[in-house]
C-alpha positions in Angstrom: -14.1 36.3 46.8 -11.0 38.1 45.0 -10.5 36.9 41.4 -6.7 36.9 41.4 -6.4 34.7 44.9 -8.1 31.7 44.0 -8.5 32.0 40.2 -8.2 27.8 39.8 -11.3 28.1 41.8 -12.9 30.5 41.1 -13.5 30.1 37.1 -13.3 27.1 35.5 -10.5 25.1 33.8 -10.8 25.7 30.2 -11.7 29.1 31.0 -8.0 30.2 32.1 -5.5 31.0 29.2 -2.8 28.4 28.9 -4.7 25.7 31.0 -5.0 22.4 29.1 -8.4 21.4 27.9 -9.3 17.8 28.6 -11.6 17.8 25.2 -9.6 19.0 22.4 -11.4 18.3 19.1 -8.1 16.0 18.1 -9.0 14.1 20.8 -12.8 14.1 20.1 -11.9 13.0 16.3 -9.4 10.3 17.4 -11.7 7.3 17.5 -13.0 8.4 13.8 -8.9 8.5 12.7 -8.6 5.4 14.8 -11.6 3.6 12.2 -10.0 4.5 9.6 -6.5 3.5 10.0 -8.2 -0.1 11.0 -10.5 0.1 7.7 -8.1 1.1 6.0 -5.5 -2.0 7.2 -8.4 -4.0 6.4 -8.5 -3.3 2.9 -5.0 -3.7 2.4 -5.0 -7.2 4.4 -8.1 -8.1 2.2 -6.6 -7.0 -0.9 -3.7 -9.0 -0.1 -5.5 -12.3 0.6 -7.5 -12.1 -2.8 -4.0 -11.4 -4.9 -2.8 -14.5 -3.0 -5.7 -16.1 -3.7 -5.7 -15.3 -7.8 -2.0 -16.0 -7.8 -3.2 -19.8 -6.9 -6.0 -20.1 -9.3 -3.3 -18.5 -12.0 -1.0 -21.7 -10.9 -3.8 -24.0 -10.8 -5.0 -23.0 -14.3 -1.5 -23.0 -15.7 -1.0 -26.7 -14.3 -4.0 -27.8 -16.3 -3.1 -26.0 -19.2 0.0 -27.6 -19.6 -1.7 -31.2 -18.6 -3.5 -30.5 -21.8 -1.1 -29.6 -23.2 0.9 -33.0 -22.8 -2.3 -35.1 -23.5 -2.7 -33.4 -27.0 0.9 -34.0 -27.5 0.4 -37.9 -26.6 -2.5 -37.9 -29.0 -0.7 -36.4 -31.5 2.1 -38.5 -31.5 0.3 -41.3 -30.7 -1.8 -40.4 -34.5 2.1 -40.1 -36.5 3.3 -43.3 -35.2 0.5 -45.3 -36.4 
């Protein structure tokens, strides 16, 4: 067969200039770039959680703190008055 009549046929896809290729290597790396944007959201999510979770032990310790706090003032003046 001629080469110019049925040239689709003929050769394959990816062989003729312009024709789209169904594997490009963005699309071969896209589950990798796909990985890392979810790792990546992980990390940040996880992060996240474990400042939330400091923030609360920083409350929690400052609440005892000042409990202390008052009981060594009740002591004290409970000491000066008598």
């Amino acid at each position: 067969m001629n080469d110019t009549i049925f040239p689709a046929y003929e050769r394959g896809r990816a062989e003729r200039p312009g024709a789209p290729q169904n594997r490009t290597r963005q699309m071969q790396l896209l589950p990798e770039t796909l990985s890392r944007a979810r790792i990546q959201q992980y990390r940040s999510e996880a992060k996240a959680e474990q400042l939330a979770y400091q923030l609360v032990l920083a409350r929690r310790m400052q609440r005892r703190a000042e409990r202390a706090s008052m009981r060594a003032r009740r002591a004290i003046a409970r000491t000066v008055m008598y």
